[in-house]
C-alpha positions in Angstrom: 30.7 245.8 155.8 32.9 247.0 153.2 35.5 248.6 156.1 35.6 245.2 157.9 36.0 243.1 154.5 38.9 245.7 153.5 40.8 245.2 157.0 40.0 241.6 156.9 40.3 240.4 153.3 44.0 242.1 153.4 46.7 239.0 152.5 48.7 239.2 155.7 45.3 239.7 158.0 43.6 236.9 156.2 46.2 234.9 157.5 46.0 236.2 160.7 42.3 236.1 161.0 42.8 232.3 159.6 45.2 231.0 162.4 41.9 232.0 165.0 39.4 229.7 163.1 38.0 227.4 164.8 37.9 228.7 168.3 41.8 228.8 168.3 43.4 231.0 171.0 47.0 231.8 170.1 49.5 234.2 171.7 51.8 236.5 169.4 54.6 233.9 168.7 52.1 231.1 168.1 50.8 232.9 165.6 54.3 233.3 164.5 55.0 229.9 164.2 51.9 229.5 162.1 52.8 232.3 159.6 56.8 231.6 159.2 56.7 233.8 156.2 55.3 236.8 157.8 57.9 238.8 159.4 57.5 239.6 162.9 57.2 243.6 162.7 54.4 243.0 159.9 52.5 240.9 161.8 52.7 243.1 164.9 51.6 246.0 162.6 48.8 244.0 161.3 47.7 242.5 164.1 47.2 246.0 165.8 45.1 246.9 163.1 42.6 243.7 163.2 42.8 244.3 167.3 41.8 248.3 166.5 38.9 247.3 163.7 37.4 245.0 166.5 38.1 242.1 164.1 40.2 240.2 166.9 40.6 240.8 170.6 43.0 240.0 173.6 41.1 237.0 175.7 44.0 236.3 177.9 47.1 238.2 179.7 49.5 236.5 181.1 53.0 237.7 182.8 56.4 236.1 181.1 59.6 237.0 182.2 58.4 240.8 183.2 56.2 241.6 179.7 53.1 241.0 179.3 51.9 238.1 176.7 48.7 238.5 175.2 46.2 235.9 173.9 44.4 236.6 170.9 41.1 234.8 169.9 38.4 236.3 166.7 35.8 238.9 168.2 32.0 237.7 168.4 31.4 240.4 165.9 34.7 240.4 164.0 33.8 238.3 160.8 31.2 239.7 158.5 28.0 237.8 159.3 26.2 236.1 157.2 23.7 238.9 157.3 25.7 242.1 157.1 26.7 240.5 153.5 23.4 239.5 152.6 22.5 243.3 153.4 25.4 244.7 151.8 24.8 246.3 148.3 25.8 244.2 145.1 29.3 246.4 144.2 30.1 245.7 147.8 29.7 241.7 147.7 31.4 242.1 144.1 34.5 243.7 146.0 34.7 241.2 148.9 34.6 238.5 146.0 37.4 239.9 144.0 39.7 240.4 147.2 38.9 237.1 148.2 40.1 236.0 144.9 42.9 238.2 144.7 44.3 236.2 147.7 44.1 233.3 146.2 45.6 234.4 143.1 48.6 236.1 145.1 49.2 232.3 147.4 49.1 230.8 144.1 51.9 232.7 142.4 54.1 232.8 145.2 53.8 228.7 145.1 54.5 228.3 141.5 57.2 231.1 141.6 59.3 229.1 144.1 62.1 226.8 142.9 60.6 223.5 143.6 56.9 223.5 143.5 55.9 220.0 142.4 52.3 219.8 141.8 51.5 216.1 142.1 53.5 215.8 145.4 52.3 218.6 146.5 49.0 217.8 145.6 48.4 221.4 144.4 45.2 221.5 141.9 42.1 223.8 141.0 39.4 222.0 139.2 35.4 224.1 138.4 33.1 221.5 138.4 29.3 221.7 137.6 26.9 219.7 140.1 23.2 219.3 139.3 21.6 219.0 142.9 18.2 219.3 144.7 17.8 221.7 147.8 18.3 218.1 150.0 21.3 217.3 147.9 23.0 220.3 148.2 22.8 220.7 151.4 23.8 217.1 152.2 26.8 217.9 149.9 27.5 221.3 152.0 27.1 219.7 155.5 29.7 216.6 154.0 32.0 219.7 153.0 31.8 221.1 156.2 32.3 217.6 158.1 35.5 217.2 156.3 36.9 220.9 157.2 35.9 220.0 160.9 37.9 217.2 160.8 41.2 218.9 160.0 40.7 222.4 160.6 42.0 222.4 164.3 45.3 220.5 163.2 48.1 222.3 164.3 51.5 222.8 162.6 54.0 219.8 162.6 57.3 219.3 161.0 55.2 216.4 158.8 52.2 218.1 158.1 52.8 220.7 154.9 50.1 223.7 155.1 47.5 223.8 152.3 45.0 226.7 151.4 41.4 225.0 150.2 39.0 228.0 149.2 35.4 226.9 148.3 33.1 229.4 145.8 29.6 228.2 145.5 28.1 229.6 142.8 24.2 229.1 141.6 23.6 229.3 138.1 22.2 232.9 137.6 18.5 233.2 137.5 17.6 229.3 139.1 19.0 230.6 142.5 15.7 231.4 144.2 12.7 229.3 144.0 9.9 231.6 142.5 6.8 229.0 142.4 
């Protein structure tokens, strides 16, 4: 798992692997158009590498102007399972967790280091809140979460839509996370 998490959990390839959630197929410069910030030879490079670590693969071929355009969708086995993390060792889901942060500490910074970042227009916020919830209330809570992410997560990229990175952590108080009676 730890290989896979590396390749994946890298900035540029997390953005990459994000642009294929959801089913999404998307050829080369669609994925460009998603990822204006990325410069084309970067995301060539790192592209190659998610195709090579089986993270994403090449679903369609199609001929353009003599070249060949390629249609990239996520692997079956390219995102760590639920179950190859369960099984991975403690360090190991402690090293996922702090790339995973990392990310979201490095999209954070390059917002507020721009010129104009205007939090309240925006809407740029972080917020920790502590919920006190039953197994039936949390998982009505997760399936409303996920219900909302369904809703918007196959929007594609207009001149009046602004992009927005929402990262959810989930984490049970320590010691009243399994039910031991």
């Amino acid at each position: 798992m730890n290989e896979k998490a590396n390749l994946i959990l890298h900035p540029v390839r997390m953005q990459i692997v994000q642009t294929l959630i959801g089913g999404r197929r998307l050829t080369v410069q669609e994925m460009g158009q998603r990822l204006l910030a990325v410069p084309q030879a970067t995301l060539y490079r790192h592209l190659n590498k998610l195709v090579q670590g089986g993270v994403i693969e090449a679903v369609e071929q199609h001929q353009v102007r003599g070249a060949v355009e390629k249609v990239y969708a996520l692997s079956s086995g390219g995102v760590i399972s639920p179950q190859e993390f369960m099984e991975s060792s403690n360090e190991a889901k402690m090293e996922v967790f702090i790339q995973f942060v990392s990310g979201l500490i490095n999209n954070f910074g390059s917002y507020v280091n721009q010129e104009k970042a205007d939090f309240v227009k925006d809407g740029a916020t972080f917020r920790q809140a502590e919920l006190h919830m039953n197994d039936d209330e949390f998982q009505e809570f997760a399936q409303g979460i996920a219900a909302v992410f369904q809703k918007f997560i196959q929007n594609d990229p207009r001149d009046d839509r602004k992009k927005r990175t929402i990262a959810t952590i989930i984490i049970p108080d320590a010691g009243k996370g399994v039910d031991e009676s």
